[in-house]
Each structure stands twice: as structure tokens, then as C-alpha cells.
C-alpha positions as CSV (number, residue, x, y, z in Angstrom):
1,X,-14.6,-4.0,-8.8
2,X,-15.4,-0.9,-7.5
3,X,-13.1,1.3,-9.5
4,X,-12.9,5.0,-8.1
5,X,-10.0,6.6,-10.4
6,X,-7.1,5.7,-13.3
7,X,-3.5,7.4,-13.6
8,X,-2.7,6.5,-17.0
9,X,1.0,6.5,-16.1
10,X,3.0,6.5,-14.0
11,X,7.4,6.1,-13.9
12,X,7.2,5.8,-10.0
13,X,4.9,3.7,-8.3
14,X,6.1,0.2,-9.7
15,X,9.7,-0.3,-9.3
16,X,11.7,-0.4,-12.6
17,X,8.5,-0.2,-14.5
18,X,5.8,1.8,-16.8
19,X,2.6,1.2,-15.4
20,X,-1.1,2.9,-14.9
21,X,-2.9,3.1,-11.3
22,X,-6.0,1.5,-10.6
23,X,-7.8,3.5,-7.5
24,X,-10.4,1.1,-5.7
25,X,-13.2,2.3,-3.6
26,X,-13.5,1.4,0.2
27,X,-11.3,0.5,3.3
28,X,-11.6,-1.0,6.4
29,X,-8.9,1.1,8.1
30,X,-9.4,4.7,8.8
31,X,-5.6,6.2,9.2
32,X,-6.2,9.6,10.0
33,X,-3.1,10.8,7.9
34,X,-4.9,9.1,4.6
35,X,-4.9,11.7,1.5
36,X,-7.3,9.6,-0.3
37,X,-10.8,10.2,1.6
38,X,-13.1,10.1,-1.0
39,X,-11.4,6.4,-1.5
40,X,-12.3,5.8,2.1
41,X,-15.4,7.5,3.2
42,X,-18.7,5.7,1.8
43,X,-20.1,9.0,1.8
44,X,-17.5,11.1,-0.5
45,X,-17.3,8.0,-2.8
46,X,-17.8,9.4,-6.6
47,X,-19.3,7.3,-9.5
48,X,-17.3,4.0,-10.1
49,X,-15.6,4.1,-13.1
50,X,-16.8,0.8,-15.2
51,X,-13.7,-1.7,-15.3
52,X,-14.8,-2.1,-19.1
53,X,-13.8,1.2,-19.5
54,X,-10.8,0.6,-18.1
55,X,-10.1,-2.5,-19.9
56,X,-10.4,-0.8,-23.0
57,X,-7.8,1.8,-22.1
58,X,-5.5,-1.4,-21.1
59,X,-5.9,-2.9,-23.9
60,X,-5.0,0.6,-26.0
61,X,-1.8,0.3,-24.0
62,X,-0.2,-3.1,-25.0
63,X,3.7,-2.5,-26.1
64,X,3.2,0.9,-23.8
65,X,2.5,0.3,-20.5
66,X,4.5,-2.4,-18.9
67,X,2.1,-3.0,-15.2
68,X,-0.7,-2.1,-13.3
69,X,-0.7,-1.0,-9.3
70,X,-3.9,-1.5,-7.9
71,X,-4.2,0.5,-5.2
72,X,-7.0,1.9,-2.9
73,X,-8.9,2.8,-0.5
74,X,-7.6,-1.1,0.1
75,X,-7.9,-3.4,-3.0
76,X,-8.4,-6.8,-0.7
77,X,-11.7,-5.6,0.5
78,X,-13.2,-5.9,-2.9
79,X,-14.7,-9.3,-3.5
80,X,-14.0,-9.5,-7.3
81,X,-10.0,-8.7,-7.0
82,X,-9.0,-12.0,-7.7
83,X,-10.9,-12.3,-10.7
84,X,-9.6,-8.5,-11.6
85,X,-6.0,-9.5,-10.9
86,X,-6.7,-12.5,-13.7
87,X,-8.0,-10.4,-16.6
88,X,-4.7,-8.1,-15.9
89,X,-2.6,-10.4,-16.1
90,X,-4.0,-12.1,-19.0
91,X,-4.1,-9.4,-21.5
92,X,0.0,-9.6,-20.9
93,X,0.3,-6.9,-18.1
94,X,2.8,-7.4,-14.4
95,X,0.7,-6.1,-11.7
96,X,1.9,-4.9,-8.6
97,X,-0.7,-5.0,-5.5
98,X,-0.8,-2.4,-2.5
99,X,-2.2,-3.5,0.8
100,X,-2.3,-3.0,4.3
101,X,-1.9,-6.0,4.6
102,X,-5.3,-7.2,7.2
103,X,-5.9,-9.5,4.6
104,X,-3.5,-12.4,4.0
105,X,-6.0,-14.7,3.1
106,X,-6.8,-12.7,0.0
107,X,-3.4,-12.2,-0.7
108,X,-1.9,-15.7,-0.3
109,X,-3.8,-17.7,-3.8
110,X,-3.4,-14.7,-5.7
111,X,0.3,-15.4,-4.9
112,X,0.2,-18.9,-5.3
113,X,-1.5,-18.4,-8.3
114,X,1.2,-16.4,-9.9
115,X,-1.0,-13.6,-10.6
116,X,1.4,-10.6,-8.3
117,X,4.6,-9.5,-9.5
118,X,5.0,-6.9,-6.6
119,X,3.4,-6.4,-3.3
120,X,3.8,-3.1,-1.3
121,X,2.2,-3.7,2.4
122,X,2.0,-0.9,4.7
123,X,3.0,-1.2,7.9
124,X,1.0,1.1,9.8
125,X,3.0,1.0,13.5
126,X,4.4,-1.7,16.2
127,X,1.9,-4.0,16.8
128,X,1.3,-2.6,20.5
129,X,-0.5,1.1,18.5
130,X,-1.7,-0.5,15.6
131,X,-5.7,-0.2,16.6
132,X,-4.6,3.3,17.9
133,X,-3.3,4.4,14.2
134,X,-5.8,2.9,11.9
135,X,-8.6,3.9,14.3
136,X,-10.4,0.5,14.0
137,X,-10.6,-2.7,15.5
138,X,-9.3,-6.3,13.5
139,X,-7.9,-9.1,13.5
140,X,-3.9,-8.3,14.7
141,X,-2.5,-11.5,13.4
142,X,-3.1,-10.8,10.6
143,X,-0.4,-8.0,10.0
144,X,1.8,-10.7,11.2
145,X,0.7,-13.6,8.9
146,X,0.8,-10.9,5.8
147,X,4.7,-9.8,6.8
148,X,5.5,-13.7,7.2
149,X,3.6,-14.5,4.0
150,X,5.5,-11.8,1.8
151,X,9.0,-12.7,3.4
152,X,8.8,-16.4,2.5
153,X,6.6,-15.6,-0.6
154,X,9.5,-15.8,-3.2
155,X,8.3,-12.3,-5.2
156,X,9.3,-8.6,-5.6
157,X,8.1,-6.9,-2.6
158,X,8.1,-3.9,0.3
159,X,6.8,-3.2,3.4
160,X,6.6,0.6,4.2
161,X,5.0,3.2,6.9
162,X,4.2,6.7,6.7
163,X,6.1,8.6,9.2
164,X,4.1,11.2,11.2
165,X,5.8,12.6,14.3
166,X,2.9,12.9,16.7
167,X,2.0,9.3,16.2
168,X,5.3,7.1,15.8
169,X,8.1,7.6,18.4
170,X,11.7,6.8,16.9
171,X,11.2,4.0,19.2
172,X,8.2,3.1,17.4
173,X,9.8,3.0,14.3
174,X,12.8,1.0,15.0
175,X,10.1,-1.5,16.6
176,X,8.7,-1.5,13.1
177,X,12.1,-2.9,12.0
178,X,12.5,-5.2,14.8
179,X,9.1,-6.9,13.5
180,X,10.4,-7.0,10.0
181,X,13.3,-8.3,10.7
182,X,15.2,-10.0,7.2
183,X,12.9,-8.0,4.9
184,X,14.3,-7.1,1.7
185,X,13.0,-3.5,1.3
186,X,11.6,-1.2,3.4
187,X,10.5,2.5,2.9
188,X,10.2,5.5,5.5
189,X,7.5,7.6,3.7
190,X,7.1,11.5,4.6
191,X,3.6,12.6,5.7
192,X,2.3,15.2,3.6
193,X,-0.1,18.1,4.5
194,X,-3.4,18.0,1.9
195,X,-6.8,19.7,1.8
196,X,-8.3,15.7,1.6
197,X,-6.5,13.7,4.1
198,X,-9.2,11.7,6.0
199,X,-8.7,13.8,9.8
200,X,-8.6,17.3,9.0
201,X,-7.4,18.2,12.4
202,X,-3.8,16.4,11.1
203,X,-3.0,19.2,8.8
204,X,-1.3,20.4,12.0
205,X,1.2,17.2,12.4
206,X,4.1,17.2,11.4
207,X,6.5,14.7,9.7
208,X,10.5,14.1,10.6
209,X,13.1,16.3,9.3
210,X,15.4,15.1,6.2
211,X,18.2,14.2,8.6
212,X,15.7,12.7,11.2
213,X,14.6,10.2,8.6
214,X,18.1,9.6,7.2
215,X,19.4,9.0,11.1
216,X,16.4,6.4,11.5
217,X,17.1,4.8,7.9
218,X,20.7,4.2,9.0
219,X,19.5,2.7,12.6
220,X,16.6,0.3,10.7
221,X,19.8,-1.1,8.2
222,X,20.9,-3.3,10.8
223,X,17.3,-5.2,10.8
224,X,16.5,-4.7,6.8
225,X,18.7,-5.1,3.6
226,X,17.1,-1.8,2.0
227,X,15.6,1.2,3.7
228,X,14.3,3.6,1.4
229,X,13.3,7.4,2.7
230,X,10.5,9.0,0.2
């Protein structure tokens, strides 16, 4: 596993629990509102942290920590995740996985397997923009088959977008809750202005106002149980 970074804690980023971050190196979408480049960009990639140093953190944090969030770049592109996942959840640990969800085939055993307590999926736009947002081309179904594979999937989970003004249209957005229509939780996330995100030219967009996002959260309640704004 290509490991590019560890927060040791975190109160936040796994509902209801304690957990660390794993960062993985390497995506196969290229959202130009990203904030994690050098988890992205071959080029900007620093030295991978070896997973037996993190293991030896984990196992320092038994009785401490209660999960790990594996997170990226995007975690499904790595080829020893599953194996990963395993050794996690062996030494005792929930883990809570963060996708974009172009991989349900990855997703699915792990799953199956018992080895996901949580699973956030981003939802990057209606399916009509979504090659126009993540700036690459791939296999479209698959968005669908990871939303339908999460929904019937029994586990915590959330699908969630981040919101930037110049690229999703209220209509857009609602569309977004059209096509999750019956989810459990979903979560309107501000775009925020940073000196790494992967386009530099989007430091000039612009996210919606508080009361912009609240009006949409209200209008997406009639398609989802939860809508979250962060």
C-alpha cells in the first residue's frame, strides 16, 4: 500500500468514533477542486510511508483509537487494499473506507467479507457532468452499481459532493438527490480555497452561501432521510 501520510487522530472524520487517517497515494480521477494534489499527481507524490511503520503506531493505539479512515488520493486503486483492510481489522480496529466510488468491484468482497464498518462515496455530479467534473474518462456504471451496492449493502454509510458554484447548478444538485433517491445520509460539503488544490486556476470559484446550502439541504430532504451541510 502506497501510504502517503497518517493523522493520528481524528474526532471528525468517522462518525461517533476515535480514529487515525490513512492517506493513500494515487487516483484515477482528477477533480480540479481536489486539496490533496500531492495524493494525486504522480509527480508531487512524496516518499511512501512503510505500512510497518504504520502498523506499529496502530498497534501503540489499542484501547485508544477506536477506527481507521482510509482515505486517498482513492484507496480502491491500490491493489493490496483488501489485504490492508484485513490486517486492520484484525488487530481489533472498525475501519471506515472513502471512495469515489468507480470501483464497486473492489468494494463489494470487502463488504461481503465484513471487513467495512463505514463507507463514505463521493458523488461527484449527475451522471450527465460527471466526465466533465473529474476531468477523465471511465466506466459510468459504475457510479451507479457503487450507490446501488452501498444502499442494499446493510452497513453505516454516506454519499456526499463537494459543492462548487461554477460547476454544479442547484439543478445539478437536486439531480444528485434524484439519483440517490432512499439513501440514508447525505452531505453537501463547502469547497474550500487552498494553496494545493489540484487546478490552481479554482482558487477563483466560489462555493454556495450558508443559506444557499441550507435552502438546497431542505429541497434534497424529500429524496434522502439525512442531508448534512459541512
Amino acid at each position: 500500500m502506497l501510504i502517503g501520510g497518517v493523522q493520528r487522530f481524528t474526532l471528525i472524520d468517522f462518525p461517533g468514533k476515535v480514529a487515525c487517517i490513512v492517506f493513500t497515494q494515487g487516483c484515477n480521477f482528477r477533480c480540479p477542486y481536489c486539496y490533496n494534489r500531492s495524493l494525486v499527481l504522480p509527480e508531487e507524490f512524496g516518499e511512501p510511508l512503510p505500512e510497518e511503520v504504520f502498523f506499529k503506531f496502530l498497534s501503540k493505539r489499542r484501547g485508544l483509537l477506536d477506527g481507521v479512515v482510509i482515505t486517498g488520493g482513492e484507496p480502491t486503486v491500490q491493489p493490496d487494499l483488501p489485504e490492508f483492510v484485513e490486517k486492520v481489522k484484525s488487530m481489533g480496529f472498525l475501519v471506515k473506507l472513502d471512495t469515489n466510488g468507480s470501483h464497486p468491484e473492489i468494494v463489494k468482497p470487502l463488504i461481503e467479507e465484513g471487513l467495512l464498518d463505514y463507507v463514505a462515496m463521493d458523488v461527484k455530479a449527475p451522471l450527465r457532468k460527471y466526465r466533465e467534473v473529474v476531468r477523465v474518462g471511465f466506466e459510468l456504471g459504475n457510479v451507479v452499481r457503487s450507490i446501488e451496492l452501498l444502499m442494499s449493502s446493510g452497513i453505516d454509510y454516506e454519499f456526499r459532493t463537494t459543492v462548487v458554484k461554477e460547476l454544479l447548478s442547484p439543478g445539478d444538485i437536486l439531480e444528485i438527490g434524484e439519483l440517490i433517491k432512499g439513501a440514508k445520509r447525505y452531505a453537501l460539503q463547502r469547497f474550500l480555497v487552498t494553496d494545493t488544490l489540484l487546478d490552481p486556476s479554482f482558487k477563483e470559484k466560489h462555493t454556495y452561501t450558508e443559506e444557499e446550502l441550507e435552502e438546497l439541504a431542505r429541497k434534497l430532504r424529500k429524496y434522502i432521510e439525512e442531508v448534512l451541510v459541512r
